[in-house]
N, C-alpha and C positions, 0 to 999 in steps of 0.2 A: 674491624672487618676490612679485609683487603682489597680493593677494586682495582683492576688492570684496564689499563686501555685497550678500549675495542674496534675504534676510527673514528670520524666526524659525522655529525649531520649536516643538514643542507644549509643550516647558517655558518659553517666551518669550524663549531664548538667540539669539541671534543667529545664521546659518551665512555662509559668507564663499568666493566657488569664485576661485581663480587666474585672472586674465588670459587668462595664454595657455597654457595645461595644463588636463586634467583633475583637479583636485584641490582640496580642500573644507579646510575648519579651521571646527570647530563641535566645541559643548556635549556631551559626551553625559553623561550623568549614571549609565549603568552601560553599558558597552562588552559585557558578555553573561559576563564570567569570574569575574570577586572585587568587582564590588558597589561599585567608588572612581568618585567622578565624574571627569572629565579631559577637557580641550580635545585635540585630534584633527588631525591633517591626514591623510587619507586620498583614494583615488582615486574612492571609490564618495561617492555625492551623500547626505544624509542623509535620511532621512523626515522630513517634516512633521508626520505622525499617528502615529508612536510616543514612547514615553515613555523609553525605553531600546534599548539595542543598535540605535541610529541607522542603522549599515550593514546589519546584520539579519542578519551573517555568525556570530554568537554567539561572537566571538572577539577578544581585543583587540590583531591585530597589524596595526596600522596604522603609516603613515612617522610621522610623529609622533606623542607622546602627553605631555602635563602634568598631572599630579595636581592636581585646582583642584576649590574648592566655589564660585570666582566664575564669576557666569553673567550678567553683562550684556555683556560683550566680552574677549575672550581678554587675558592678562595681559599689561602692554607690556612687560617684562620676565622672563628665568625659567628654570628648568633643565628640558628639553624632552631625552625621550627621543626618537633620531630614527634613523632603521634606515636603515645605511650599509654599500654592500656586504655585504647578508644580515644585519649584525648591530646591533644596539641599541648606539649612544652616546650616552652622555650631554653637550648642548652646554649653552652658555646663549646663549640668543637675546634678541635687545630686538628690539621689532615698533614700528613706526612707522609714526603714522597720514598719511593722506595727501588728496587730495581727486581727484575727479574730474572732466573736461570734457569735454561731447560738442558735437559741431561737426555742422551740418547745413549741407549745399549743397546748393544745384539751380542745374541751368546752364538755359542759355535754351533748349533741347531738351528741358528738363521731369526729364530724369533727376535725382536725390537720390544724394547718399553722404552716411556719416555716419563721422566718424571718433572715437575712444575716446584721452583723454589722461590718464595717472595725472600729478600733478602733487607 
């Protein structure tokens, strides 16, 4: 699944939303339970203007979760708890960066598309 960057939060980490899903991968530095920072993939989008518990749900049961004190971009590799069929497994994922390209048309009728290519 493809996550582009979206900006920062207020700790200066990065957050990053899917393509083509609802869903976020970003810093949070205490998810609201036991206080560990951890990278996140979750449904709900994260504040800008808080400092912690990102989602604001005071709970850290999001689809994914990694133990990390690195906060300039999610780790490219790494053992990522990730909630399958109701329950937490542990995988290891390697994330790969990629680039993106947007295309603008207008045809001679003046309409615009634009289309979005992860490469």
């Amino acid at each position: 699944m493809p996550f582009v960057k979206q900006g920062t939060t207020l700790s200066g980490a990065p957050y990053y939303k899917a393509l083509r899903a609802e869903k976020y991968m970003y810093y949070d530095p205490d998810c609201g339970e036991d206080g560990e920072a951890r990278w996140v993939i979750d449904v709900n989008r994260p504040s800008v203007n808080k400092t912690s518990d990102l989602d604001g749900d005071g709970l850290c049961d999001d689809i994914g979760l990694m133990t990390s004190q690195y906060t300039f971009h999610p780790p490219t590799s790494g053992t990522w708890n990730l909630l399958c069929d109701g329950e937490y497994e542990t995988r290891f994922l390697v994330l790969l960066e990629g680039t993106t390209t947007m295309t603008s048309t207008t045809t001679a009728s003046g309409s615009t598309s634009t289309t979005s290519t992860l490469n």
